[in-house]
Biotite code that builds the C-alpha atoms (Angstrom):
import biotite.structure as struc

atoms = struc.array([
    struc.Atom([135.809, -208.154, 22.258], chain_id="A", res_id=1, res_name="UNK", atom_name="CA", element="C"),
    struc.Atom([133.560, -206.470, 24.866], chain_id="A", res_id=2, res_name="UNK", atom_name="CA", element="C"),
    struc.Atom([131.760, -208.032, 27.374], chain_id="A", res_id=3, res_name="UNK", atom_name="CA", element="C"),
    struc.Atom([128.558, -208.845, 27.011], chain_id="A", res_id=4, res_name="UNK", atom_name="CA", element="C"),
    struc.Atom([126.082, -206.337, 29.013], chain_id="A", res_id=5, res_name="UNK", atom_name="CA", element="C"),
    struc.Atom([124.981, -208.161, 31.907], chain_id="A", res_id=6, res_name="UNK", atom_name="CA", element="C"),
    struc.Atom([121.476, -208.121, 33.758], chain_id="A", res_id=7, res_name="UNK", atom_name="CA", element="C"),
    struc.Atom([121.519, -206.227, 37.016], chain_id="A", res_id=8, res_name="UNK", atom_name="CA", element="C"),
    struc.Atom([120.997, -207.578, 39.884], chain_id="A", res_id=9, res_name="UNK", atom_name="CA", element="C"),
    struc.Atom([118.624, -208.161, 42.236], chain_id="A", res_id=10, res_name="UNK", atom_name="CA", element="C"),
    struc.Atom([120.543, -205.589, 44.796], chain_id="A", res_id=11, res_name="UNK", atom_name="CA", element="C"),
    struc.Atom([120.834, -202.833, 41.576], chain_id="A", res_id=12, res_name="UNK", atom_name="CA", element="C"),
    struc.Atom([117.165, -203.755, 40.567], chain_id="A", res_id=13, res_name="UNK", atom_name="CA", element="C"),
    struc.Atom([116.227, -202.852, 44.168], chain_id="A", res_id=14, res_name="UNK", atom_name="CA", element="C"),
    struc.Atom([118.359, -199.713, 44.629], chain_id="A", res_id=15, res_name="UNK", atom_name="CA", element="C"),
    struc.Atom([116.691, -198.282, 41.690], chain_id="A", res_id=16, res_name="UNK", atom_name="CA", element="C"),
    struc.Atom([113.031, -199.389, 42.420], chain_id="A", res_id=17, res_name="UNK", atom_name="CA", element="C"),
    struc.Atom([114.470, -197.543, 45.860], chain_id="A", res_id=18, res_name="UNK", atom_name="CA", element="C"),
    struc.Atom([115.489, -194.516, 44.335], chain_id="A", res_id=19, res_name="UNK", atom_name="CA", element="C"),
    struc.Atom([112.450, -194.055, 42.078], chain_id="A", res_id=20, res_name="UNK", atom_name="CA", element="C"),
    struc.Atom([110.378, -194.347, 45.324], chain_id="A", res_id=21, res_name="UNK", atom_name="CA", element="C"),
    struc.Atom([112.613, -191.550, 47.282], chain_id="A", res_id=22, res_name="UNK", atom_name="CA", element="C"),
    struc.Atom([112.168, -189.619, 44.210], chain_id="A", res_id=23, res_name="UNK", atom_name="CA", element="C"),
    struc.Atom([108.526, -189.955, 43.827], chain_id="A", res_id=24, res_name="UNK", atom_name="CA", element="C"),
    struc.Atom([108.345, -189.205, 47.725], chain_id="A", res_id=25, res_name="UNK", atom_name="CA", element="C"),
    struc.Atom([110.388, -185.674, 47.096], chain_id="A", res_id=26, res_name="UNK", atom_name="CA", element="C"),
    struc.Atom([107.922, -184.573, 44.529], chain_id="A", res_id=27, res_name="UNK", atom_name="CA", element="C"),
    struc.Atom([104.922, -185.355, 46.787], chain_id="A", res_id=28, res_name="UNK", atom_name="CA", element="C"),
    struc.Atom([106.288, -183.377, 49.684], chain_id="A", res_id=29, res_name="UNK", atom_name="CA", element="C"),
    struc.Atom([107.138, -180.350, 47.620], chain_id="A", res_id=30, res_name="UNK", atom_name="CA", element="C"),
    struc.Atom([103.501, -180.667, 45.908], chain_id="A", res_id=31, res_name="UNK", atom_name="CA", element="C"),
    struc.Atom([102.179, -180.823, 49.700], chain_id="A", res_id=32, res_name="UNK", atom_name="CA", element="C"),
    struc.Atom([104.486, -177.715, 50.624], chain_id="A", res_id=33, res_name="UNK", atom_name="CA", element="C"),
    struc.Atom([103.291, -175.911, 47.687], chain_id="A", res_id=34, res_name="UNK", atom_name="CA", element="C"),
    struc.Atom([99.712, -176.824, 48.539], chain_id="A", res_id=35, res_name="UNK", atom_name="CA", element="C"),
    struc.Atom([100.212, -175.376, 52.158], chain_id="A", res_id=36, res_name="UNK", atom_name="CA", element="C"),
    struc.Atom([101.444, -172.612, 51.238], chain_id="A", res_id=37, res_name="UNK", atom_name="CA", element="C"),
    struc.Atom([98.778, -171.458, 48.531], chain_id="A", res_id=38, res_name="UNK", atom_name="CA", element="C"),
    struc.Atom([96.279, -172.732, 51.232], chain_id="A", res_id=39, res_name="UNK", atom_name="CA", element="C"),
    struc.Atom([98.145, -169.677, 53.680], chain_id="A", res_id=40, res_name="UNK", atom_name="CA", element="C"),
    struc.Atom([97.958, -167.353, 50.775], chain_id="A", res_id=41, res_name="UNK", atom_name="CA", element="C"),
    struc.Atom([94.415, -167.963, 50.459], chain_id="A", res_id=42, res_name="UNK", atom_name="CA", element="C"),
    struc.Atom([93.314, -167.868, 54.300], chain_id="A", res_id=43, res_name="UNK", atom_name="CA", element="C"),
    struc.Atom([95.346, -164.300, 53.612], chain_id="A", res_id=44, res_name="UNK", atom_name="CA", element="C"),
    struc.Atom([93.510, -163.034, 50.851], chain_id="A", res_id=45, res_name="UNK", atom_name="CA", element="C"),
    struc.Atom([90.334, -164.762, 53.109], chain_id="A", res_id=46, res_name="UNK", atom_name="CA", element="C"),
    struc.Atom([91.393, -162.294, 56.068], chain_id="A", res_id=47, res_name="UNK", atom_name="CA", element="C"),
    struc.Atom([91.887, -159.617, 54.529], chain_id="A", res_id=48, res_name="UNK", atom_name="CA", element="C"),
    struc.Atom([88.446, -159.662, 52.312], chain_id="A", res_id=49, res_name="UNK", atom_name="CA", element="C"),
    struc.Atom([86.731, -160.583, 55.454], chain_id="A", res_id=50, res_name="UNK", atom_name="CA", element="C"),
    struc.Atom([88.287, -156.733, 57.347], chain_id="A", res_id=51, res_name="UNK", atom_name="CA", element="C"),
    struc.Atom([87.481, -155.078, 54.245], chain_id="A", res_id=52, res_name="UNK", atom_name="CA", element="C"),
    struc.Atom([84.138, -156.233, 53.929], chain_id="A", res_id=53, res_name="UNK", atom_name="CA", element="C"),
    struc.Atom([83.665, -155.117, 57.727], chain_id="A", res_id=54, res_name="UNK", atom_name="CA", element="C"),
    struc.Atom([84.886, -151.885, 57.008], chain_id="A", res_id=55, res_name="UNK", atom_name="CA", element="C"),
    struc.Atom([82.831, -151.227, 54.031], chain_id="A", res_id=56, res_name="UNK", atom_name="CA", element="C"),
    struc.Atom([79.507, -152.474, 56.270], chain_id="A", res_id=57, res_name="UNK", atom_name="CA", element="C"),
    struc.Atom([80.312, -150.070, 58.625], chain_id="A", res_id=58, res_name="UNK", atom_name="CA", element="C"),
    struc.Atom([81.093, -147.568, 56.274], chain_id="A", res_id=59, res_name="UNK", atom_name="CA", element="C"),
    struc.Atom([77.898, -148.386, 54.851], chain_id="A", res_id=60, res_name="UNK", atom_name="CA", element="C"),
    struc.Atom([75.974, -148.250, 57.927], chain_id="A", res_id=61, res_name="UNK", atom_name="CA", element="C"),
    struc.Atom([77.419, -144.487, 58.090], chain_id="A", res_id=62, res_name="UNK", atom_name="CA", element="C"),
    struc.Atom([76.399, -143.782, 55.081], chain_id="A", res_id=63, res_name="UNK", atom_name="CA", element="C"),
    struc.Atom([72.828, -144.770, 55.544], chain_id="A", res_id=64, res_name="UNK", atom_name="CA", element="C"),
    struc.Atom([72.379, -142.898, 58.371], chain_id="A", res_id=65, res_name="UNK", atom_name="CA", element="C"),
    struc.Atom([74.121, -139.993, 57.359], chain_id="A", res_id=66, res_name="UNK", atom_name="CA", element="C"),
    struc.Atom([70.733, -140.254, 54.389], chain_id="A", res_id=67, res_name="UNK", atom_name="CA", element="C"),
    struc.Atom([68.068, -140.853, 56.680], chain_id="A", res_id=68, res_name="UNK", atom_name="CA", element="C"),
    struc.Atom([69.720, -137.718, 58.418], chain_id="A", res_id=69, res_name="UNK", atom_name="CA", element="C"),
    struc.Atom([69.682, -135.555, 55.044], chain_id="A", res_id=70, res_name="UNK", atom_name="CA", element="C"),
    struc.Atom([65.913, -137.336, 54.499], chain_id="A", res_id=71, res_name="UNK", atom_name="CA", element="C"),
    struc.Atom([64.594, -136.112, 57.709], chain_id="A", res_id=72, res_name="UNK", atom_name="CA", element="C"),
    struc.Atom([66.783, -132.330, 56.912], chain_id="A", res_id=73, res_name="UNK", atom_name="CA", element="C"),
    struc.Atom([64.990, -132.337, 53.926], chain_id="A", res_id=74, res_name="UNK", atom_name="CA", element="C"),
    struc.Atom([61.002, -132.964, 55.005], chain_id="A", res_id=75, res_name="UNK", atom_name="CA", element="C"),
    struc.Atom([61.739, -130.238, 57.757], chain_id="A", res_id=76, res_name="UNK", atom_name="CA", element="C"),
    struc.Atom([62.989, -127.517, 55.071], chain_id="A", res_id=77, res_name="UNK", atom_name="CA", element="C"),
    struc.Atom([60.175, -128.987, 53.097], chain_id="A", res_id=78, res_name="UNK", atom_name="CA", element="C"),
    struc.Atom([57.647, -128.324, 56.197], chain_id="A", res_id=79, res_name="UNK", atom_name="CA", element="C"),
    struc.Atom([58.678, -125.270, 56.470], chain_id="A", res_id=80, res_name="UNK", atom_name="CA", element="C"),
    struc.Atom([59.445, -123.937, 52.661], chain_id="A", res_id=81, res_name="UNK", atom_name="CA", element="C"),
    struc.Atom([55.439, -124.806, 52.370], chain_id="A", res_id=82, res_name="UNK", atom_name="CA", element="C"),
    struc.Atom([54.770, -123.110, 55.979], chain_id="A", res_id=83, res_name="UNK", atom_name="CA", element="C"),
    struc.Atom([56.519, -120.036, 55.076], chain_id="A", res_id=84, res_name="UNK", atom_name="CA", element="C"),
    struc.Atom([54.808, -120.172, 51.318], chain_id="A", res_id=85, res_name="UNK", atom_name="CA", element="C"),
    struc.Atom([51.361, -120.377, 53.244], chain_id="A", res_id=86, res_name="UNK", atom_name="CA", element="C"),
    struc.Atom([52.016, -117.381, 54.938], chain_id="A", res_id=87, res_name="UNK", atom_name="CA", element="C"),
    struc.Atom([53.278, -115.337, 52.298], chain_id="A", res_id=88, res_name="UNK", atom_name="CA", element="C"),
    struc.Atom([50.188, -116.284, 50.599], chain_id="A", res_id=89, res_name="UNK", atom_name="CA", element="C"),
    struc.Atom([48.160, -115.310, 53.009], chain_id="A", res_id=90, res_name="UNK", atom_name="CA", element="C"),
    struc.Atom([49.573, -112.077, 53.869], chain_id="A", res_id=91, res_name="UNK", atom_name="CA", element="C"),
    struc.Atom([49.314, -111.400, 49.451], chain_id="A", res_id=92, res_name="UNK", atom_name="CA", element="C"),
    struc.Atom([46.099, -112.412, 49.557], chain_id="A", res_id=93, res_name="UNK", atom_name="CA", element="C"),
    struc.Atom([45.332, -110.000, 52.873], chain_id="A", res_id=94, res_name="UNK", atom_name="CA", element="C"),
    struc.Atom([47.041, -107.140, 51.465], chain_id="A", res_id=95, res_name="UNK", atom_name="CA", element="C"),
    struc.Atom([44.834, -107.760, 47.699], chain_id="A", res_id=96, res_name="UNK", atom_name="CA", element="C"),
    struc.Atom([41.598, -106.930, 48.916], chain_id="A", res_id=97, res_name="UNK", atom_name="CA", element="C"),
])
């Protein structure tokens, strides 16, 4: 006949509760590692939207005043399209009578 299964033991009862609590402790330090590190990953991604948004203001910033450039190119040809239109009127007109 076999023994009958005995209770364990305070000690046994103990070690276990122990082991369930080193366990539990593990898992919350690898959660906490993987935390920091997707925290590091983001502050990268954070970095490296924050240059790119720098370089597309400045870029930007070119751009716009590369237009107001063209703007002002274009009112002078403009000007002077309707100067030189004037005068070619007047000289038709001059030569017509």
């Amino acid at each position: 006949m076999n023994p009958p299964p005995t209770q364990p033991g305070p000690l046994e009862a103990a070690l276990r509760r122990f082991d369930g609590a080193v366990d539990a402790l593990e898992a919350a330090v690898q959660r906490r590692l993987e935390v920091e590190r997707q925290e590091a990953a983001l502050a990268q991604q954070l970095h490296i939207i924050g240059a790119d948004r720098s370089r597309l203001a400045d870029a930007l910033d070119g751009a716009q005043a590369r237009a107001e450039r063209l703007e002002g190119a274009n009112d002078e040809v403009a000007r002077r399209l309707g100067s030189a239109m004037e005068t070619i009127r007047a000289v038709l007109a001059a030569q017509q009578r």
